[in-house]
C-alpha positions in Angstrom: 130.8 108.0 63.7 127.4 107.3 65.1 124.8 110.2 64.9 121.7 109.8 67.3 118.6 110.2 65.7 116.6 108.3 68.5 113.2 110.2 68.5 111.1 109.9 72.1 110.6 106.4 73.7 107.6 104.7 73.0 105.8 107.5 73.2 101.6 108.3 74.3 99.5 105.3 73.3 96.7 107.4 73.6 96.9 110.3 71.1 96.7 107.9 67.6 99.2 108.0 65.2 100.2 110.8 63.2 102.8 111.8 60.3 104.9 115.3 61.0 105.8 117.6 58.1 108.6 116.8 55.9 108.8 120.4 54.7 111.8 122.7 57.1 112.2 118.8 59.0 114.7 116.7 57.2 118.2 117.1 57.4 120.3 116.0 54.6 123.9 114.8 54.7 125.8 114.6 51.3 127.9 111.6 50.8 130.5 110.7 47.9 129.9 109.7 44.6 126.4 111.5 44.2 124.8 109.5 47.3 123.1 111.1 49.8 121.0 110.2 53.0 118.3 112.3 54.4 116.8 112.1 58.0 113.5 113.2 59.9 113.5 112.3 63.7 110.4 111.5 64.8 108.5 111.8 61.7 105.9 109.1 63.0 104.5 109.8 66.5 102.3 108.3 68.6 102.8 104.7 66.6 102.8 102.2 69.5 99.9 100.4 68.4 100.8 100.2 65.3 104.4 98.5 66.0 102.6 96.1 67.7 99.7 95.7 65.1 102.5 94.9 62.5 104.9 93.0 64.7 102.5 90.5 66.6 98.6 90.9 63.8 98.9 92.2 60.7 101.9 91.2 58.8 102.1 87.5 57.3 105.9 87.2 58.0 107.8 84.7 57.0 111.4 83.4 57.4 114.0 82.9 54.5 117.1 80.9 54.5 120.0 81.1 51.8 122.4 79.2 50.8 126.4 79.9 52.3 129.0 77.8 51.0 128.1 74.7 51.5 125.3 74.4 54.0 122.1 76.5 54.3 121.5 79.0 56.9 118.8 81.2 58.2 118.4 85.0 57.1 118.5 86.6 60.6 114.9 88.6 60.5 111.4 88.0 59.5 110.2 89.7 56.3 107.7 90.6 54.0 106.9 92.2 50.7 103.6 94.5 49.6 104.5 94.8 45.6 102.6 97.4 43.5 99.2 97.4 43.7 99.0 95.8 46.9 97.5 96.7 50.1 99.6 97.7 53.0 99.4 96.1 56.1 97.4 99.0 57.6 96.7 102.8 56.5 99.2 104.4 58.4 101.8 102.9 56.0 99.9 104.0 53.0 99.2 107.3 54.0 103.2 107.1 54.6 104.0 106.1 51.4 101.5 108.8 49.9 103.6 111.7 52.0 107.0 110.9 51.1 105.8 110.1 47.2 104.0 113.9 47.9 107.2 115.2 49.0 109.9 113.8 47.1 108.2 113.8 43.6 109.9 116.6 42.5 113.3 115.4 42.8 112.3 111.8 42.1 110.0 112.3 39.1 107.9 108.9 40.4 105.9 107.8 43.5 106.7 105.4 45.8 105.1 102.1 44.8 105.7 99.0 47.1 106.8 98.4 50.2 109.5 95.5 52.1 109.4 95.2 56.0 111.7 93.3 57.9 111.0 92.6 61.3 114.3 92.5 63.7 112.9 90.2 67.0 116.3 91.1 69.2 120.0 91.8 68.6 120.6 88.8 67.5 118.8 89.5 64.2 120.7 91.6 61.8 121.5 92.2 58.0 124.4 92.0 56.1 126.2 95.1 54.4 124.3 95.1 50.7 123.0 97.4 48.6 119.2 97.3 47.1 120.6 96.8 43.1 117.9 94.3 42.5 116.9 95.9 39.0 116.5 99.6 37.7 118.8 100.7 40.7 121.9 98.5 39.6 121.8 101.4 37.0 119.8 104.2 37.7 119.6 106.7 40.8 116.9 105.9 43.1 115.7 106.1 46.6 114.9 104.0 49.4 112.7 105.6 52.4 113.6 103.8 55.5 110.7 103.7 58.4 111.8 102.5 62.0 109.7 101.7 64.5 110.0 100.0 67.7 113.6 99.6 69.3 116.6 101.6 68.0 118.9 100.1 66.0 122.3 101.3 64.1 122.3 101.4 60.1 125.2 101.8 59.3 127.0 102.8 55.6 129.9 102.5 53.9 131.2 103.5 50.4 131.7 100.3 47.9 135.4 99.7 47.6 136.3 100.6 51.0 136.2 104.0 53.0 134.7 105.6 56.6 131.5 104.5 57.6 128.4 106.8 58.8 125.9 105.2 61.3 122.5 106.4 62.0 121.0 105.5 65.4 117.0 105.2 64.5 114.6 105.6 66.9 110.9 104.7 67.4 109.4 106.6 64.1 112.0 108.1 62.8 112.5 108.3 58.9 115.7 107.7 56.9 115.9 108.1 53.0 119.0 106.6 50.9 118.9 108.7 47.6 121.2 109.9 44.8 123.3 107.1 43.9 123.4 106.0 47.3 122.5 102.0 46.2 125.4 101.9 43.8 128.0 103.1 45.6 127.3 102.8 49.5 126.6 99.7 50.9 124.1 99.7 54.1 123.4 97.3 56.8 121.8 96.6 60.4 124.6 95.1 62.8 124.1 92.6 65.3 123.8 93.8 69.0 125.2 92.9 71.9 123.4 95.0 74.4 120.1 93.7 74.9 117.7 95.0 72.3 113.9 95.0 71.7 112.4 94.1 68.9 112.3 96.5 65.6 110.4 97.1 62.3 111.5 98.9 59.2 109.4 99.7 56.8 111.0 100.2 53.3 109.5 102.2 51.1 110.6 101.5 47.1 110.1 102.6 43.6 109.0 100.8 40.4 111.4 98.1 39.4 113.4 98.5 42.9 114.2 96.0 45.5 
């Protein structure tokens, strides 16, 4: 089933940047297994420059390959990493961060800390159906706060072991939050398109211990 969460088009260069309220905004859809997934369309508006600050400027991304079988391939996206401590790529994102650790603090009991982007350059580029159990969330419930800017692009989920799948279409600043035990027992993923497709970056937001 795909649900539409495309916010406006690139929307006014001219009127700067600016976070909407999370309070009375997000919509949350329960899943199995104590996984949940929450959404805010739109929740960044007015973010052109900064897409293209962080796609073409700011970001140092790099390219990663991994091993298949018995040849090496290439990961299909650009990346980057901001660990704890680390200064974001440009204030918008920290002043992101700040609002969803502001907002979700009460149900999380921590901030969020660091921060992965990947940048998706067409539909070509994609990643493969995971979950983020790279420590304390192969154990522990978590969340994972999902920024997209730039072209829409399907994430898609679908329970470990088999099951339906749920896909989010995410628009230019729209916000997406995995949570509950959503990393354990949903797997996630961007597909390949093959309608032609402009180029994306998500922002994901992370706790301690979490990638």
């Amino acid at each position: 089933m795909d649900i539409a969460v495309q916010a406006s088009l690139f929307d006014d260069p001219t009127g700067g940047a600016r976070l909407g309220p999370l309070d009375g905004s997000v919509r949350r859809r329960t899943l199995t297994a104590g996984a949940w997934v929450d959404v805010r369309p739109g929740w960044m508006s007015g973010s052109d420059r900064l897409f293209a600050d962080l796609a073409e400027r700011t970001v140092a991304w790099r390219a990663e390959s991994r091993r298949m079988y018995d040849r090496v391939v290439a990961v299909p996206r650009l990346v980057a990493f901001y660990d704890v401590g680390a200064a974001l790529p440009d204030p918008l994102l920290a002043d992101a961060m700040a609002a969803l650790s502001g907002y979700y603090l009460p149900e999380l009991g921590e901030p969020f800390v660091s921060a992965g982007l990947c940048y998706y350059r067409d539909g070509t580029d994609s990643v493969a159906w995971h979950g983020d159990t790279i420590g304390r969330s192969a154990t522990e419930d978590t969340m994972v706060a999902i920024l997209s800017l730039g072209a829409a692009r399907t994430l898609a989920l679908r329970p470990r072991g088999g099951g339906d799948s749920v896909r989010f279409s995410l628009g230019h600043g729209d916000l997406l939050v995995m949570g509950g035990s959503c990393q354990r027992s949903w797997e996630h993923a961007v597909p390949k398109s093959s309608r032609p497709t402009g180029p994306r970056v998500s922002v994901q937001f992370r706790t301690r211990g979490v990638r």
